[in-house]
C-alpha positions as CSV (number, residue, x, y, z in Angstrom):
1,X,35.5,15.6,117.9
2,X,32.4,16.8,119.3
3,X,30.7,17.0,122.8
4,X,27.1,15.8,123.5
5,X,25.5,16.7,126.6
6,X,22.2,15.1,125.5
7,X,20.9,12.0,124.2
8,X,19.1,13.3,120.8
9,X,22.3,14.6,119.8
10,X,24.3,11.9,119.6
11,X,25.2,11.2,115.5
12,X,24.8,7.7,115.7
13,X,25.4,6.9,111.7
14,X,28.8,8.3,112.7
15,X,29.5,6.1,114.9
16,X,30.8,2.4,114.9
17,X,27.8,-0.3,114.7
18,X,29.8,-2.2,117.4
19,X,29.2,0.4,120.0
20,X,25.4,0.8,118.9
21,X,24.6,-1.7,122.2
22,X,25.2,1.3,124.0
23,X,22.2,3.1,122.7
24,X,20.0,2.0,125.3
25,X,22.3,2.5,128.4
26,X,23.6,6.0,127.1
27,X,19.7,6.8,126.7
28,X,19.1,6.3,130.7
29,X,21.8,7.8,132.1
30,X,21.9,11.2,130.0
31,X,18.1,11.5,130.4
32,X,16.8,9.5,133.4
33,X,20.0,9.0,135.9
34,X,18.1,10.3,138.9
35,X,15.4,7.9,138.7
36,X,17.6,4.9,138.7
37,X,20.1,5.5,141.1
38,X,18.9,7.7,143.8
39,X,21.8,8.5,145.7
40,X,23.8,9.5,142.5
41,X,24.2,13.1,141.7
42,X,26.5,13.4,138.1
43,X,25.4,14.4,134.7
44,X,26.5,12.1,131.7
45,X,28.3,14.0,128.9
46,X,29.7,11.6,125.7
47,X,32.7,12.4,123.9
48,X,32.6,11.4,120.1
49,X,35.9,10.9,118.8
50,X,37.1,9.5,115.3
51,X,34.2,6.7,115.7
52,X,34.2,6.1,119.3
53,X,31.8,7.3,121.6
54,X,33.5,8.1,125.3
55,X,30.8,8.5,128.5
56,X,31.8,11.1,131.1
57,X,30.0,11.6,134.5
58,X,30.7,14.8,136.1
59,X,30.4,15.4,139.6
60,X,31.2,18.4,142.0
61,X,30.6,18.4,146.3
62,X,28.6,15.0,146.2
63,X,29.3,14.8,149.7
64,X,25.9,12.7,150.1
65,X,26.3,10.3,147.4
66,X,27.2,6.9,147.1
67,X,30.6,5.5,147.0
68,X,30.3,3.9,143.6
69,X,30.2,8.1,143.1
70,X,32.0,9.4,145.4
71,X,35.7,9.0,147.0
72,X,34.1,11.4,150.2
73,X,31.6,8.6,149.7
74,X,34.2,5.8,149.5
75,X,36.8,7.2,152.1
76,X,34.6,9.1,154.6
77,X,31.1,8.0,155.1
78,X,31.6,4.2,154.3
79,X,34.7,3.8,155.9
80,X,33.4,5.6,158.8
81,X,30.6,3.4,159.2
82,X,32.7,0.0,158.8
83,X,35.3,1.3,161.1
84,X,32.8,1.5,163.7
85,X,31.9,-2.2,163.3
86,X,35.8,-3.3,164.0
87,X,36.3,-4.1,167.0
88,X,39.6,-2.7,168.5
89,X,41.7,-0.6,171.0
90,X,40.2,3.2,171.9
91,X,43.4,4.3,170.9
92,X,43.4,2.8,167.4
93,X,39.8,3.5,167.1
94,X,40.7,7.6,167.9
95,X,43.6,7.5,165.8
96,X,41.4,5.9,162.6
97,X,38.9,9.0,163.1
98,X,41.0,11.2,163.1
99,X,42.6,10.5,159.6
100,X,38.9,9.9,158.2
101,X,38.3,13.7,159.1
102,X,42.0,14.7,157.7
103,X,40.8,12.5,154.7
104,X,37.5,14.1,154.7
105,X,38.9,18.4,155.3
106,X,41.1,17.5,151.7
107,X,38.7,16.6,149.6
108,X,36.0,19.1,150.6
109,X,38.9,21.2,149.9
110,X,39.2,19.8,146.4
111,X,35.2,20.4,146.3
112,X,35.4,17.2,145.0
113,X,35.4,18.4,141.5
114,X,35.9,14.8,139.7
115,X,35.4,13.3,136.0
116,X,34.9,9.8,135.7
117,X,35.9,8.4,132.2
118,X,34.1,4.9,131.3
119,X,31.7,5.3,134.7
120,X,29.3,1.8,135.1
121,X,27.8,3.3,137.9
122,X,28.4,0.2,139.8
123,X,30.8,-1.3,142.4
124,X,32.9,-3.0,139.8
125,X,33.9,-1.2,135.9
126,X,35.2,-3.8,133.5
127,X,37.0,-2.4,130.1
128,X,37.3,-3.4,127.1
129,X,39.9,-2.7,124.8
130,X,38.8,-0.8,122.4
131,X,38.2,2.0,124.9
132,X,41.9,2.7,125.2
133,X,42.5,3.1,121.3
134,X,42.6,6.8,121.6
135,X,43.0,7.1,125.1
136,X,45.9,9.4,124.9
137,X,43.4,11.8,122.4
138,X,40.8,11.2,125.1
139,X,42.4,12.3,127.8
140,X,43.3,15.4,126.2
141,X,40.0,16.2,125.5
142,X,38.5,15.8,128.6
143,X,41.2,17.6,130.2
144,X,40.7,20.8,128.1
145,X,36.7,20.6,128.7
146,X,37.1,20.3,132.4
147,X,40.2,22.3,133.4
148,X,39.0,22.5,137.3
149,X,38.3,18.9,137.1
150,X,40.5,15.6,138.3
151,X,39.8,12.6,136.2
152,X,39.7,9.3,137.4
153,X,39.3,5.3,135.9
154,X,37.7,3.6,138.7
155,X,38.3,-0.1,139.8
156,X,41.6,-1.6,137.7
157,X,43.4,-4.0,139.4
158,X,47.0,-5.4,138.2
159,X,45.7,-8.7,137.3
160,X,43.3,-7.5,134.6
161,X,43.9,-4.3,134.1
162,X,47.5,-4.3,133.8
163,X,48.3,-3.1,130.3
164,X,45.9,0.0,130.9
165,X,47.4,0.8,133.8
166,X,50.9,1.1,132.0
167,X,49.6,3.5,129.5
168,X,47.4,5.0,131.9
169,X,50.7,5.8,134.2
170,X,52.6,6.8,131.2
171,X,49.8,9.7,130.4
172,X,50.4,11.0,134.4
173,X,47.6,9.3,136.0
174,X,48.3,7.9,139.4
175,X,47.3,5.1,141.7
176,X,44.8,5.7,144.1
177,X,44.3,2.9,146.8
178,X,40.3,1.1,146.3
179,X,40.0,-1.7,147.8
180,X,40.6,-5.2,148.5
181,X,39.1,-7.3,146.0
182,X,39.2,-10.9,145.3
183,X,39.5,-12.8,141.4
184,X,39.3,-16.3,141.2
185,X,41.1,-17.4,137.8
186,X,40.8,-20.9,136.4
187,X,43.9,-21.2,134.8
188,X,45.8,-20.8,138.2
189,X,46.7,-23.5,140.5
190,X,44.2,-24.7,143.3
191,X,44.2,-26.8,146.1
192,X,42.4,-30.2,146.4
193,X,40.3,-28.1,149.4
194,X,39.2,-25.0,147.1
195,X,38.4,-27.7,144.7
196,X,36.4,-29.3,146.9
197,X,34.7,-27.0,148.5
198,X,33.5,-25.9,145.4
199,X,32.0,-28.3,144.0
200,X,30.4,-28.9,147.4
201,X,28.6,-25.7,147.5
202,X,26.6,-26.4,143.9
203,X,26.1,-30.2,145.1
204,X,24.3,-28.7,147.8
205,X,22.4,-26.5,145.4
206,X,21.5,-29.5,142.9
207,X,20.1,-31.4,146.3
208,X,18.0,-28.7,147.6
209,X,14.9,-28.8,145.0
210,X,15.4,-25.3,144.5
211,X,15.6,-23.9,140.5
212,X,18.2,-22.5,138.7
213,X,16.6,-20.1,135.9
214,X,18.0,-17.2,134.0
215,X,14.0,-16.2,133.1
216,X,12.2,-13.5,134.9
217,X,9.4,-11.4,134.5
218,X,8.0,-8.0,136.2
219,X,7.3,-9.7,138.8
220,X,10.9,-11.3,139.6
221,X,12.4,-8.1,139.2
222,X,9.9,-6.2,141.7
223,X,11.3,-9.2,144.2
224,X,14.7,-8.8,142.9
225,X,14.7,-5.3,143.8
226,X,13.9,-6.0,147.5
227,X,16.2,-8.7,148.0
228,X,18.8,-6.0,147.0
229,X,18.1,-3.7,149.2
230,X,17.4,-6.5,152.2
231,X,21.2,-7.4,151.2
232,X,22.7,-4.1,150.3
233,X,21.4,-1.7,151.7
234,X,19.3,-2.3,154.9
235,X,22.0,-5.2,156.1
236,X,25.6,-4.1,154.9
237,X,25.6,0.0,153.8
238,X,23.0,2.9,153.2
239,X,26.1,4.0,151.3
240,X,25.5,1.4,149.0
241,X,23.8,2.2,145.8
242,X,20.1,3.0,145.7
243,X,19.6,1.7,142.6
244,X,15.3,1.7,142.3
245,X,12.8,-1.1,140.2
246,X,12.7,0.9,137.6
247,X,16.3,0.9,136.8
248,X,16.6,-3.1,137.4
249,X,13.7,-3.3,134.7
250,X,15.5,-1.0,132.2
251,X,18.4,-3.2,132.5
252,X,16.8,-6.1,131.9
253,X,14.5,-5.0,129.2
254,X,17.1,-3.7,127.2
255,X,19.8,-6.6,127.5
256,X,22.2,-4.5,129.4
257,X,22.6,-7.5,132.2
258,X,22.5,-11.6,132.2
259,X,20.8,-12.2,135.3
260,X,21.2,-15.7,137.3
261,X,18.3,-16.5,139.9
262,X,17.0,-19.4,142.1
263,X,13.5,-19.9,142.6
264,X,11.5,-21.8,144.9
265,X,8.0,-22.8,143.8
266,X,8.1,-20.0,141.1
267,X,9.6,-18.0,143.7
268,X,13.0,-15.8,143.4
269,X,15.1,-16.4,146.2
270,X,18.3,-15.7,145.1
271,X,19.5,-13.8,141.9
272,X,22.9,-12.1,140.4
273,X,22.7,-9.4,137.9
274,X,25.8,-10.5,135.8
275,X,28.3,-8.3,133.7
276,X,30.2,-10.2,131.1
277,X,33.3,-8.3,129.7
278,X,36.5,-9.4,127.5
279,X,36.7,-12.3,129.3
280,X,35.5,-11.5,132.7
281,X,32.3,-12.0,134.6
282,X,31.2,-9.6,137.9
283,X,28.0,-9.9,139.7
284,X,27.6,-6.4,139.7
285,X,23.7,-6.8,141.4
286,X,22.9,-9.2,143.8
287,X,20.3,-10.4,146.6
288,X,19.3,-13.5,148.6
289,X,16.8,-14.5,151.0
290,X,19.2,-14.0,154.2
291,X,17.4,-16.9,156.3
292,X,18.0,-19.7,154.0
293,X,20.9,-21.4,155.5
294,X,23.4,-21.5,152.9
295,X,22.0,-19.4,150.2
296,X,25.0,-17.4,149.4
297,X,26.9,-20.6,149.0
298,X,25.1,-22.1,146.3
299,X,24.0,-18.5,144.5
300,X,28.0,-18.0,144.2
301,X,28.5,-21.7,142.7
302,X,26.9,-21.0,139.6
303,X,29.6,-18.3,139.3
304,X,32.6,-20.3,139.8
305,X,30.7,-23.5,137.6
306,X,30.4,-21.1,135.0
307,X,34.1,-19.9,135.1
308,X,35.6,-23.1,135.3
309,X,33.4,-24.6,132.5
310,X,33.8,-21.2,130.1
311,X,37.5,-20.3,131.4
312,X,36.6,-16.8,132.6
313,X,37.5,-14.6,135.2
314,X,35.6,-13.7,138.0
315,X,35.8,-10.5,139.6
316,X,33.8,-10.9,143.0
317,X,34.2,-7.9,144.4
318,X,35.4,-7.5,148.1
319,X,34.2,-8.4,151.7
320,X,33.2,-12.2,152.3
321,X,36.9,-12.7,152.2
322,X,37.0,-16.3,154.4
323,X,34.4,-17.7,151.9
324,X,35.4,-16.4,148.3
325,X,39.5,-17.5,149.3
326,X,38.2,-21.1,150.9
327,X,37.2,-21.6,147.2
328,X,40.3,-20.1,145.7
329,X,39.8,-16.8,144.7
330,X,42.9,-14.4,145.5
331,X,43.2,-11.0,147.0
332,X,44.2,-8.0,144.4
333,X,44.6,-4.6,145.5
334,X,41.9,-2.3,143.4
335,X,43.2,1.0,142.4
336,X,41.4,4.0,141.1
337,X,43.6,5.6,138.1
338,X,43.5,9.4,138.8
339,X,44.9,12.3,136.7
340,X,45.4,15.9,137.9
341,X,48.9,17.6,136.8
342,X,46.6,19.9,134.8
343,X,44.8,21.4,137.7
344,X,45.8,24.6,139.1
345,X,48.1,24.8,142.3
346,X,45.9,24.4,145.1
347,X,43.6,21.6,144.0
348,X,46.7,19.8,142.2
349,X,47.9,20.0,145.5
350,X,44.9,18.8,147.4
351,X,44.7,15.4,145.5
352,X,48.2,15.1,145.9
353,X,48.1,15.1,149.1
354,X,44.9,13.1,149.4
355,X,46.4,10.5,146.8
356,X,49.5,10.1,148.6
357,X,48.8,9.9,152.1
358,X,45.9,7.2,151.8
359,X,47.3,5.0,149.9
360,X,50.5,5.0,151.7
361,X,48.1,4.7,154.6
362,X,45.7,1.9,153.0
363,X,48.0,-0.4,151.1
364,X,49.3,-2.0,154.3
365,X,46.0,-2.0,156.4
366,X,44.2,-3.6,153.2
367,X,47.0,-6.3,152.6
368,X,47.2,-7.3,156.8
369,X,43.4,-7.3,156.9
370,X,42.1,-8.8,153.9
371,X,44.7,-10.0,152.5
């Protein structure tokens, strides 16, 4: 078992040739993370064990960062900032403050001193399983090197994750409340309406003289980039991540995403940066032309077309709730698995309080809202 804390020092005739796609991705994030995510402060350690290479980031007081990052990220400055958009009562709106600063005194007691195991870096992680082979031996091992640290899975939900959330559980991780996210799977049962609806949404697509392509070129991806952040950033979140051009043209260079686009006259308009995992698909990047009546209807039908045709799951993420369940996705609760029995007393009992309290507090508001 070794520890690498750099790139150049990973033994890679050690390790197994099916993991060697990593070598790419592993190279960014240990050596360039800050120029392609700008609101992410971690570093990226990699744990080689037997033949398996593990990816760590390690983060302490990222107060600032991005939620994909951060859980004072997540639970504070994001949830803040869409609280303020809801409208409702003064009393309910003082009452939701005031447990967003209780939520936000814990962890900056914590010093939000967190390892993530598997990080993507993105709003969505998809596993595989052969990253749970030696998770008990992984877990371990991370716990000795980062004794001060709690350690966290991000993004499982029941439906997908279910198996590692058993053994996850049975190594004394525990649920922490995400979000509300929504899978459409084709193999359940759905309604003449979601059916319809559907295949509405790509007829209007096919009518509209618009392209569908899955080529682009440094030119694409500088546009790409700004849809994003039109989307992403400027309409919905500055929490959001700030992922920058460069990293969208790393990705693509190096195979890392499938991206899906729709042009007009040569022209992006539309485009998904698409992570497909054991079985699973997640638009994990995404930007549109917010004018264009429509747009975000026919972007999302080459989603579901592609998951009914290859029988795959789609994990789309949350928010958009009305359109992703009139086409017959369902609502999952999104946990993040978190570990920290082997902290001493006063941060143990920090994220146990933190833990406890909102997703006591969450479950219910999640399931009434978006559910």
């Amino acid at each position: 078992m070794k520890w690498y804390s750099q790139y150049e020092q990973i033994e890679w005739q050690h390790v197994s040739k099916q993991l060697h796609w990593m070598k790419p991705q592993l190279k960014l994030w240990m050596n360039e993370l800050d120029q392609c995510i700008k609101n992410v402060s971690a570093e990226l350690l990699v744990l080689h064990i037997e033949d398996q290479l593990v990816p760590v980031s390690v983060s302490q007081r990222n107060y600032n960062d991005t939620w994909i990052n951060s859980l004072y990220g997540q639970f504070v400055l994001e949830t803040e900032e869409e609280f303020l958009k809801v409208n409702m009562p003064k009393i309910a709106h003082r009452l939701g403050s005031a447990m967003i600063k209780i939520a936000g005194s814990i962890l900056k007691f914590s010093q939000l001193k967190t390892v993530t195991i598997y990080p993507s870096f993105t709003s969505t992680t998809l596993y595989d399983h052969y990253q749970f082979v030696n998770i008990e031996a992984i877990t371990e091992a991370v716990a000795e090197k980062f004794p001060q640290h709690m350690i966290m899975f991000r993004t499982m939900t029941e439906h997908r994750d279910g198996m590692y959330i058993e053994q996850l559980e049975q190594l004394a991780f525990n649920k922490q409340i995400s979000r509300m996210v929504f899978l459409y799977d084709p193999d359940e049962k759905h309604t003449k309406n979601e059916r319809k609806d559907k295949k509405k949404d790509f007829k209007k697509l096919k009518k509209s003289g618009y392209a569908i392509s899955n080529y682009v070129d440094r030119k694409d991806l500088s546009k790409m980039h700004l849809l994003y952040q039109d989307i992403y950033l400027n309409k919905y979140s500055k929490y959001n991540p700030m992922y920058t051009q460069y990293y969208f043209e790393a990705l693509y260079e190096n195979n890392l995403i499938d991206i899906w686009c729709i042009k007009d006259q040569d022209e992006i308009i539309a485009f998904m940066g698409i992570c497909n995992n054991d079985e699973t698909i997640a638009p994990l990047y995404f930007g549109y032309v917010d004018h264009i009546k429509g747009l975000y209807f026919m972007i999302s039908s080459l989603l579901f077309k592609y998951s009914d045709e290859q029988n795959v799951l789609i994990n789309n993420s949350a928010g958009a709730k009305d359109y992703k369940k009139a086409r017959g996705a369902r609502p999952h609760l999104e946990y993040h698995m978190v570990k920290y029995d082997h902290l001493k007393l006063l941060p143990k009992l920090s994220w146990m309080i933190f833990n406890t309290l909102s997703t006591a507090v969450a479950t219910p508001i999640l399931k009434k809202i978006e559910g």
